[in-house]
C-alpha positions as CSV (number, residue, x, y, z in Angstrom):
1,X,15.5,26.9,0.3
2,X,13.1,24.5,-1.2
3,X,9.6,24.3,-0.1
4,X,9.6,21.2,2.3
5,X,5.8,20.5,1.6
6,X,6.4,20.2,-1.9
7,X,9.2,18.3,-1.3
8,X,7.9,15.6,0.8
9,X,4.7,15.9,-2.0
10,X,7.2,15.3,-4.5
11,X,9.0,12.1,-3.1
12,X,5.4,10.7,-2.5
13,X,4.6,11.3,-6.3
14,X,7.3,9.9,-7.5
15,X,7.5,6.5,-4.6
16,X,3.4,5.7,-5.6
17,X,4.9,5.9,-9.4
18,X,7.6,3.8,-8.5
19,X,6.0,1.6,-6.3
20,X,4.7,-2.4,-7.6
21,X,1.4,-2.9,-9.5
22,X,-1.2,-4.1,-6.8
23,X,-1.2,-8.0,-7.4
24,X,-4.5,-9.2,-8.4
25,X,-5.8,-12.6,-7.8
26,X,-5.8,-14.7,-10.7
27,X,-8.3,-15.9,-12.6
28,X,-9.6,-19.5,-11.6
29,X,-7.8,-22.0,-12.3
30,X,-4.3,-20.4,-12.5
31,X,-2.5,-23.5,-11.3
32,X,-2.9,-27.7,-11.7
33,X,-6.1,-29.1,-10.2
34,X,-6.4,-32.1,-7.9
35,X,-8.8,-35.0,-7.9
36,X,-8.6,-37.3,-5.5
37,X,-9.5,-41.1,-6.0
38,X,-10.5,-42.7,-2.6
39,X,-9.5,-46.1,-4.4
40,X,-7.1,-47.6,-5.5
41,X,-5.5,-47.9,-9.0
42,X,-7.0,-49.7,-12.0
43,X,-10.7,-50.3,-10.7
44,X,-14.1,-49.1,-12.3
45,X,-14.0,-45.6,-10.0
46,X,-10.5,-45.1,-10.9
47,X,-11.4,-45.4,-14.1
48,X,-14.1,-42.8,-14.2
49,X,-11.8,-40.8,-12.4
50,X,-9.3,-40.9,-14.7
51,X,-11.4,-40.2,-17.7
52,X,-13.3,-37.0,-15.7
53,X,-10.1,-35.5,-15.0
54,X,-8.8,-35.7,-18.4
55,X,-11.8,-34.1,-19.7
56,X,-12.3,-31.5,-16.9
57,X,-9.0,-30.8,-17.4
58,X,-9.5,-29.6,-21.3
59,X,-12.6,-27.4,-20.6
60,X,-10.6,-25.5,-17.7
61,X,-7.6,-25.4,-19.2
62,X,-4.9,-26.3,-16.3
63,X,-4.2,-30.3,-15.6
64,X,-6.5,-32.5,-13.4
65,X,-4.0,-34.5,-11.6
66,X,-5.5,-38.3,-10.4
67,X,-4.6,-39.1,-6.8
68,X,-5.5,-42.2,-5.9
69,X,-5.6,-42.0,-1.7
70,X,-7.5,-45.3,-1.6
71,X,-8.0,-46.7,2.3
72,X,-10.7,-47.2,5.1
73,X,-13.5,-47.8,2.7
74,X,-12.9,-44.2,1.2
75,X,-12.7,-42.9,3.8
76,X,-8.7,-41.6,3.8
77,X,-9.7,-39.8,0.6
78,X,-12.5,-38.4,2.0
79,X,-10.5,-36.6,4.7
80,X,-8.3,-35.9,2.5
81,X,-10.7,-33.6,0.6
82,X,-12.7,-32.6,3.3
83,X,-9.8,-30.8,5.0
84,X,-8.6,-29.0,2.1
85,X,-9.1,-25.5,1.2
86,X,-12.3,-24.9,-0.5
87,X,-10.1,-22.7,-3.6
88,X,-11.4,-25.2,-6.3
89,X,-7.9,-27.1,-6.4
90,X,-8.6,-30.1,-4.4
91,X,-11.7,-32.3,-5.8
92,X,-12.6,-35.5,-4.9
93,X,-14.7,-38.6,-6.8
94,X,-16.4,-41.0,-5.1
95,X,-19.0,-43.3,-4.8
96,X,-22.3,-43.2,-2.2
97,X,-20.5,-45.3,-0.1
98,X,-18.4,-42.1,1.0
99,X,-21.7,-39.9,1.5
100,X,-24.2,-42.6,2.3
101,X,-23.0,-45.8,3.1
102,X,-19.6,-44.9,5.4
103,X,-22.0,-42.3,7.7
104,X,-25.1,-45.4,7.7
105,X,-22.3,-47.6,9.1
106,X,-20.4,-45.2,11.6
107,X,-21.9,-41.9,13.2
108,X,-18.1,-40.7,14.1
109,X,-16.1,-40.3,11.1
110,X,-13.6,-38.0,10.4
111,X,-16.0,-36.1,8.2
112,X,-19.5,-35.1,7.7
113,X,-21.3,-36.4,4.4
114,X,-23.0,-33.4,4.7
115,X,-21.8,-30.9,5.7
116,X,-18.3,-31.1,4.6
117,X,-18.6,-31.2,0.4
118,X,-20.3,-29.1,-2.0
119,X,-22.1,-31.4,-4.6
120,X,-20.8,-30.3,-8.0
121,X,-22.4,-33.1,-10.3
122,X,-23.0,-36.9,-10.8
123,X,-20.8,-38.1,-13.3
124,X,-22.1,-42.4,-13.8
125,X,-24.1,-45.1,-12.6
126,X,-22.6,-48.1,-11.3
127,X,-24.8,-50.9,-12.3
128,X,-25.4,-53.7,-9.9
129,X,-26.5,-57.0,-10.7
130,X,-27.8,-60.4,-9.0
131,X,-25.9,-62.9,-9.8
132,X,-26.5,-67.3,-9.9
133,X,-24.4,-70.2,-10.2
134,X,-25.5,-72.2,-12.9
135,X,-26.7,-75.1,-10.9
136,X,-29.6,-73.0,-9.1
137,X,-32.9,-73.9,-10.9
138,X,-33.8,-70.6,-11.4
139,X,-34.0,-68.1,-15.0
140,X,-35.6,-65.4,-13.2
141,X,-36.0,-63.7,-9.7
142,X,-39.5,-65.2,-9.3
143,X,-37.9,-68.4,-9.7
144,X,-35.6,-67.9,-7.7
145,X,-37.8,-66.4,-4.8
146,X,-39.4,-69.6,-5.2
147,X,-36.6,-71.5,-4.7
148,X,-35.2,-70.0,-1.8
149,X,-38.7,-70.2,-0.2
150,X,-38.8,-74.3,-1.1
151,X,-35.6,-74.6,0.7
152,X,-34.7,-71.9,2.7
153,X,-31.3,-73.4,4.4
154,X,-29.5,-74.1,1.2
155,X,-29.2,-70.4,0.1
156,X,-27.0,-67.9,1.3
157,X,-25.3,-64.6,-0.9
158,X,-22.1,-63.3,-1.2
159,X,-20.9,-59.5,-2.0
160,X,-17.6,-57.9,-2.5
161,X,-17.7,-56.9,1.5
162,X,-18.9,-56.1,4.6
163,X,-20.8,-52.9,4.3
164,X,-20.3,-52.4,0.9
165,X,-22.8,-51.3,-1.8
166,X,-23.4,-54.7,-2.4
167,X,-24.2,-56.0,0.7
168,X,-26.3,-52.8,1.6
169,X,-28.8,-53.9,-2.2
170,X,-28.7,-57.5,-1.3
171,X,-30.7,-56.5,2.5
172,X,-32.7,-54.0,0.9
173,X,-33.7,-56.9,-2.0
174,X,-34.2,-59.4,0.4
175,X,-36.0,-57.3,2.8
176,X,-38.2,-56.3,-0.1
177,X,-39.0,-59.7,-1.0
178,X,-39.8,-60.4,2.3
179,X,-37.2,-63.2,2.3
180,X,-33.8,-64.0,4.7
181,X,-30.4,-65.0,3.3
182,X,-27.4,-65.4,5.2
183,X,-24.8,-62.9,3.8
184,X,-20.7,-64.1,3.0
185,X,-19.3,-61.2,3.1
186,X,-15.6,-61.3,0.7
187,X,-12.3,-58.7,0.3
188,X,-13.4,-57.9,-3.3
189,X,-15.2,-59.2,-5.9
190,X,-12.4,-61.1,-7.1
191,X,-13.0,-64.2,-4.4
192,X,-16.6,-63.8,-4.6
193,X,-16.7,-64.5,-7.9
194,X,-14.0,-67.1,-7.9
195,X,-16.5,-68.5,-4.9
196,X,-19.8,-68.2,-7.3
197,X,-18.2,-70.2,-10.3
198,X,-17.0,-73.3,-7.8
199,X,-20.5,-73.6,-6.8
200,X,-19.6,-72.4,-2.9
201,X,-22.4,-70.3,-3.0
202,X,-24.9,-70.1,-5.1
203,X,-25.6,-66.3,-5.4
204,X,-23.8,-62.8,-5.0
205,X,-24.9,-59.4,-5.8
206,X,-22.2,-57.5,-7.8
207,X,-21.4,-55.0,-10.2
208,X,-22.0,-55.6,-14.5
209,X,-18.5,-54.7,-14.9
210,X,-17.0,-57.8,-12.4
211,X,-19.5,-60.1,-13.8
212,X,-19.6,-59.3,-17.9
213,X,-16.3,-61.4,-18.5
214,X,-18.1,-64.2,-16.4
215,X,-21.8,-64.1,-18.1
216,X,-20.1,-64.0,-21.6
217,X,-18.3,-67.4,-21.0
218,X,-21.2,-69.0,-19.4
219,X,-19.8,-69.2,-15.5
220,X,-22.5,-67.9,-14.0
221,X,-25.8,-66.5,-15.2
222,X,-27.5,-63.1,-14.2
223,X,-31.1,-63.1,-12.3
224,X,-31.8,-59.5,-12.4
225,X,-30.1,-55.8,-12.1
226,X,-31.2,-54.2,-9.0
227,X,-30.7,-50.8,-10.4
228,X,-33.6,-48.5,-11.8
229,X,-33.1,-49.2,-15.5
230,X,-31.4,-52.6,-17.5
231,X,-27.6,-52.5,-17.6
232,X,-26.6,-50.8,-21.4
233,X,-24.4,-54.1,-21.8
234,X,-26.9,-56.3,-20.4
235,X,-30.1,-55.1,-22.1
236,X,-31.8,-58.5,-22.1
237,X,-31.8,-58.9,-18.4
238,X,-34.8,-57.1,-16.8
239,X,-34.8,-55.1,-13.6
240,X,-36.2,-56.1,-9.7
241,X,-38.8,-53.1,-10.5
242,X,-39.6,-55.1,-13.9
243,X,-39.5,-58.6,-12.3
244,X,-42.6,-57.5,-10.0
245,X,-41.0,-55.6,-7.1
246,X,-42.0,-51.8,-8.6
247,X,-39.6,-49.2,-7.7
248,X,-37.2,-51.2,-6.3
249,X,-33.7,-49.2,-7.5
250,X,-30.3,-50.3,-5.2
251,X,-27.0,-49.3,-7.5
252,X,-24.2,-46.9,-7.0
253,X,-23.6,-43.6,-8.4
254,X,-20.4,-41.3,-8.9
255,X,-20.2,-37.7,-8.3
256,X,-17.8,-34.9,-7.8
257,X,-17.6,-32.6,-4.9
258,X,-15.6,-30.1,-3.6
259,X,-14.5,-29.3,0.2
260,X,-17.4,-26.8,1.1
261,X,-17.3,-22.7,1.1
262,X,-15.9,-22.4,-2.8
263,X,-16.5,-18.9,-4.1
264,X,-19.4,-18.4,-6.5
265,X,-17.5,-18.2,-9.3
266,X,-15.2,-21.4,-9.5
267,X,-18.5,-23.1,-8.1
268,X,-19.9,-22.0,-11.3
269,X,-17.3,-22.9,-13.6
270,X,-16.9,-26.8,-12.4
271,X,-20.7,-26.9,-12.2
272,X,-20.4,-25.9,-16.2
273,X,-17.4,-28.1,-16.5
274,X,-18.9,-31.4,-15.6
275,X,-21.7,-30.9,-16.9
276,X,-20.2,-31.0,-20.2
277,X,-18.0,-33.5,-19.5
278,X,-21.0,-36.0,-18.3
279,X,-22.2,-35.5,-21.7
280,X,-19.0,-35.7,-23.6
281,X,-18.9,-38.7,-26.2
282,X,-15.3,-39.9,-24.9
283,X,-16.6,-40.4,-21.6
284,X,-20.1,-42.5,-22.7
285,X,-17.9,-44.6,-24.3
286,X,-15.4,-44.9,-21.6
287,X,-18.1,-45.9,-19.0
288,X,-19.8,-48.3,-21.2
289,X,-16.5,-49.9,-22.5
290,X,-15.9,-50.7,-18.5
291,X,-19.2,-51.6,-17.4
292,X,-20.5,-48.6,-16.1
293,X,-23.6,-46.3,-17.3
294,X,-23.1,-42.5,-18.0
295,X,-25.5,-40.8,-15.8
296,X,-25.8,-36.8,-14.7
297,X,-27.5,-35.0,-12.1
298,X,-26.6,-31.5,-11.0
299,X,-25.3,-30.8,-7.9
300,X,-28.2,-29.7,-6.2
301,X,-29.7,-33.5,-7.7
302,X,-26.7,-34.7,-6.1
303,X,-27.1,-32.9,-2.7
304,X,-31.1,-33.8,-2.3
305,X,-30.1,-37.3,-3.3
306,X,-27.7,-37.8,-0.4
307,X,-30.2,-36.4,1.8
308,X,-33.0,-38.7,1.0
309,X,-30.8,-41.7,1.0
310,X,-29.1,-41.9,4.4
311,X,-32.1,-42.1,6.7
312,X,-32.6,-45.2,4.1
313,X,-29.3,-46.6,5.1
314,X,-29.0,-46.3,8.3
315,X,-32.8,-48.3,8.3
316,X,-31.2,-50.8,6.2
317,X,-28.6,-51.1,8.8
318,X,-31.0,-51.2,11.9
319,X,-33.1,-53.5,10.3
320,X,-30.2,-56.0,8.8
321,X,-27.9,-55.6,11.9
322,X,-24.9,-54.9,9.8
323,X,-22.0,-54.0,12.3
324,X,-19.4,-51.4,11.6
């Protein structure tokens, strides 16, 4: 009779020999990655998007899918992000109005600027620009400040929207100045340019890439950029800092995040990878080509920046009455 300890020994040799392999996790990323594009197709951040993915995509070596989830002021993409599982397959792109602007403008959305992205790295500039019909006798912002202080009820501005970037630079420029225009607020930058070359108003603040096409045919004429530094495509125009209003800076920036809580490791990786893509040569050229600046900040740059600029927003809201 066989020993039945050996024998139940035996089947339990020969079932751990038989049994599967233990499945690993894979390495990061083993699958397709997602970016999401909280705008729609064909504008200056789907752009950017598009041309981040494509080179993420090459240093990680899976495909970074665009997915354009525009909506609600960025907002829908935003959610979209925010909610997913913080793996490293679900990015998202945006601009300060999803971190800055959106939370300035409403205290209840569906997400928390802070608290619901990890900061991975700023990726461009968006350069913004004041803009003048030709008729205004003015070459420069001190002319122009002296203008609008001659005759005070004949200028207004208009921006590509209500709450936008653009109307948020315009109050902090005229605040600055210590001057008050009336703002017309447009659905794009489309009529509010079409509205600037009639002559219905006689300035707008918008971005170098809407208003290149224009300045290079003679429509309209640029006063100053509003960001820190002169637009790369514009580099005759001088700054608001430059035209006697030091450290004065209002643009937009783009960054990558991902939805909070990623493990160390793919954190470190996408940190890597968009670092080098920020500094790749296809991308500089891709930005300037459409009117954008190639700019890069960390993610902890990024994360300090969104914390020192939304008590600033939500004064410039206080103090402009912007409504939501």
């Amino acid at each position: 009779m066989k020993n039945p300890v050996a024998s139940i020994a035996g089947i339990a040799l020969a079932t751990a020999f038989a049994a599967p392999a233990p499945v690993w996790a894979q390495a990061w990323p083993a699958r397709p990655i997602q970016l999401v594009i909280p705008f729609p197709p064909g504008g200056a951040v789907d752009v950017v998007g598009r041309l981040v993915a494509k080179s993420l995509g090459e240093r990680l070596g899976q495909p970074v899918v665009a997915d354009n989830r525009a909506g609600a002021g960025t907002v829908v993409g935003a959610v979209v992000a925010a909610n997913a599982a913080p793996d490293g397959y679900t990015l998202l792109i945006s601009s300060g109005s999803t971190f800055t602007i959106n939370p300035a403008l409403n205290p209840k959305l569906p997400y928390d600027a802070i608290k619901s992205f990890e900061p991975l790295g700023m990726t461009a500039r968006v350069p913004l620009i004041l803009l003048a019909h030709p008729s205004v006798p003015a070459k420069d912002f001190g002319q122009l400040l002296a203008a609008v202080r001659a005759a005070p009820d004949t200028f207004v501005y208009g921006s590509f929207g209500n709450g936008t970037t653009g109307h948020f630079a315009g109050e902090m420029l005229w605040e600055r100045a210590g001057v008050k225009l009336t703002h017309i607020p447009y659905k794009g930058s489309a009529p509010a340019m079409t509205d600037l070359i009639g002559g219905q108003i006689p300035l707008s603040v918008d971005t170098v890439a809407a208003a290149l096409p224009q300045l290079k045919a003679g429509k309209v004429k640029a006063i100053a950029v509003l960001g820190a530094s002169r637009a790369p495509q514009l580099p005759q125009v001088p700054t608001i800092a430059e035209s006697g209003y030091a450290g004065f800076a209002a643009d937009s920036w783009l960054a990558v995040v991902a939805p909070r809580g990623l493990p160390a490791e793919v954190r470190s990786a996408l940190h890597k990878a968009i670092a080098e893509t920020a500094a790749a040569a296809d991308l500089h050229k891709g930005l300037l080509t459409n009117g954008l600046q190639p700019a890069y900040e960390p993610g902890e740059a990024v994360a300090a920046r969104i914390e020192e600029e939304l008590p600033r927003m939500r004064a410039t809201v206080q103090r402009a009455g912007m409504q939501n």
